[in-house]
N, C-alpha and C positions, 0 to 999 in steps of 0.2 A: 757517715754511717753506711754498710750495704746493708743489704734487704734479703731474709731468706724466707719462704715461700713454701707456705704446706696445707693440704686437705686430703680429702677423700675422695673419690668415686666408686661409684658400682660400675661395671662393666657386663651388658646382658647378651647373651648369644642369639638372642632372638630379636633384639634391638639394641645396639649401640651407644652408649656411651650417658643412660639417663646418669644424670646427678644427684647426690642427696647429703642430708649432712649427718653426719656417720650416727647420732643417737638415736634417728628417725626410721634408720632403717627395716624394712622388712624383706626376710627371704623369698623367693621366689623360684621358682622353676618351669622355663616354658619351653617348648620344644622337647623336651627327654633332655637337656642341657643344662640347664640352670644360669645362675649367675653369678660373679665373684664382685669381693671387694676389695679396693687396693686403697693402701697410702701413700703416699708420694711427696716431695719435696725437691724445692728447686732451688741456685741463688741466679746472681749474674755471671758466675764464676762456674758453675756445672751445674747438671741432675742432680741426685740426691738416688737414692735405694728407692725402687720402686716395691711396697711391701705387701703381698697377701693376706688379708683380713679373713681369719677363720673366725665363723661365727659372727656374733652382733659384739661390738664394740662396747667399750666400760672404760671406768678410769684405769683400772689397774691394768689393762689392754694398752691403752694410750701409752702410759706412761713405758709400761717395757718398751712398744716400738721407738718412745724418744729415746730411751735408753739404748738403744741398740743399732738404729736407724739412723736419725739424722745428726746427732752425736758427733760420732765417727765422723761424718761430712763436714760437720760447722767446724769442727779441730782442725782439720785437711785442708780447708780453704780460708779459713778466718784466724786461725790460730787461737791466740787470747782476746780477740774481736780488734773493735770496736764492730758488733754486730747488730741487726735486729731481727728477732724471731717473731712473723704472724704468725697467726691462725683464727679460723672465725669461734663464734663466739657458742658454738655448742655447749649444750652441758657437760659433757664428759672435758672437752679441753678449757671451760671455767670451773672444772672441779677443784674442791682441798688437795686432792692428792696430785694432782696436776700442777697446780701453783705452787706446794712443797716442792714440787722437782725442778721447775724453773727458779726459785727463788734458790734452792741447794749447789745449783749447777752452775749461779749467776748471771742466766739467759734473760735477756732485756726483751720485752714484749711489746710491740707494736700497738698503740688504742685502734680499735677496727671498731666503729657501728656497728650494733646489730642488723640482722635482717638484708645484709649488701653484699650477696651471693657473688651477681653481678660484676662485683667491683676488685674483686678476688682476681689476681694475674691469672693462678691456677685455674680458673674454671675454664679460661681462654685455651690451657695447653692441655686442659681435659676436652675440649673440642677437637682439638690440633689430633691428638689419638683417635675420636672418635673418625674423623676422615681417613685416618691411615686403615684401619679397622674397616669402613666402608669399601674400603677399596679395592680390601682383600675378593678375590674372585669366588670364593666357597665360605660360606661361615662355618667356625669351630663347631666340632661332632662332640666333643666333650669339656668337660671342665679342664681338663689339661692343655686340653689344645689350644682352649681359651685363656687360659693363665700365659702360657708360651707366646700367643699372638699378640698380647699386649704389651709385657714384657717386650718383647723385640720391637710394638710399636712406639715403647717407650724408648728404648735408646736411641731410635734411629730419628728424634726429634734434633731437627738442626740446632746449633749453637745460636746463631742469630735469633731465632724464634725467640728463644726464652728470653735471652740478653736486652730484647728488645719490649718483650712485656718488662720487664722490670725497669729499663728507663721511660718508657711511656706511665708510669704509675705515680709517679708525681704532680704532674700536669692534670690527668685525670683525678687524681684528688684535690686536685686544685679546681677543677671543676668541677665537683661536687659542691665543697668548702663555698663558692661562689652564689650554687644555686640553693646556699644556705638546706642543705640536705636532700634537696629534690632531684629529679630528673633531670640530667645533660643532654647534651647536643653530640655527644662521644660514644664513637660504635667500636668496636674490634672487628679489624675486618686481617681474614684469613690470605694467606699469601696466594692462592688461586684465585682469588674472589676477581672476576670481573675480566680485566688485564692484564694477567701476572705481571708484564713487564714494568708496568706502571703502580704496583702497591708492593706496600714494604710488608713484610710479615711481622707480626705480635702487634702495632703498631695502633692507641687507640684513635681514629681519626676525627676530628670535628667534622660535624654537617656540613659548611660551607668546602672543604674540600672534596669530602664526599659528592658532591651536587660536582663541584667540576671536574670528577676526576672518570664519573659516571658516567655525563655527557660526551665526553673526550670518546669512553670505550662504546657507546649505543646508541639511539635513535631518540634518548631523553631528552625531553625539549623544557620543559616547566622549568 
């Protein structure tokens, strides 16, 4: 089976990259700028359409962007599958009218936990932007600028990045499964983090690596 990969973010010009899950949302405005929302989808295979959310999101919202969004994607890289579609477990994406459209279209759905934001690839490649976004030397003047800056820091996310969240996502579920639903010992650690030349990006790492992979690049002695 592959794996394709979908949520939400807000994007704020005044601070980068909070997260939320799309029903929860509230508009905001700070700076004279505001903030957008986007939807977004991934597989091991490519991006997906990165999508501008007007307004607050609903089922019948949803459902058009699956209609129109990821779609087109899963046919392009999956053909008649064998695939599987996540998404967390919001109201709007466990709605009736939501389920009608995957059960119509015959999209297989991944069981995902409630409440395991955390354990979502995407939340990892919504960081991946919030650093590229950081990095920019002047923050976005307006909501355009801001739409465009993400957008471009959306494509311009490496191949390996994603390819590699999505093989690491096994194992990390396996370690959940393990600690019978609790807390692991598995971080995501970002391709700059530390020693670039020594950390892989998307990659979730256990503790025990982490500890020597630390001491290797710093003055860590414990």
């Amino acid at each position: 089976m592959n794996l394709a990969l979908q949520s939400g973010s807000r994007m704020d010009a005044s601070g980068f990259g909070e997260r939320f899950f799309s029903d929860c949302t509230v508009p905001t405005v700070k700076f004279g700028c505001g903030s957008i929302m986007v939807w977004g989808c991934f597989s091991w295979f490519g991006l997906g359409p990165l999508v501008p959310v007007i307004g607050n999101m609903n089922s019948e919202m949803y459902v058009d962007i699956l209609e129109n969004a990821p779609l087109p994607t899963l046919w392009k890289y999956f053909g008649e599958g064998p695939f599987l579609f996540h998404q967390d477990n919001c109201s709007i994406h466990t709605s009736r009218l939501a389920q009608a459209w995957f059960d119509e279209m015959g999209v297989l759905k991944l069981d995902w936990p409630s409440q395991s934001p955390d354990l979502n690839p995407i939340q990892h490649l919504w960081d991946e932007i919030e650093r590229r976004l950081c990095s920019q030397p002047n923050r976005p003047s307006s909501l355009q600028v801001l739409t465009s800056t993400v957008m471009d820091a959306w494509k311009a996310v490496p191949m390996v990045t994603y390819q590699k969240l999505v093989e690491s996502l096994p194992k990390y579920v396996q370690a959940v499964i393990h600690a019978k639903g609790g807390p692991t010992s598995y971080y995501y650690v970002p391709q700059d983090a530390l020693n670039p030349d020594q950390w892989v990006s998307g990659y979730f790492w256990p503790d025990s690596v982490l500890r020597r992979l630390y001491k290797s690049s710093t003055d860590y002695n414990n």
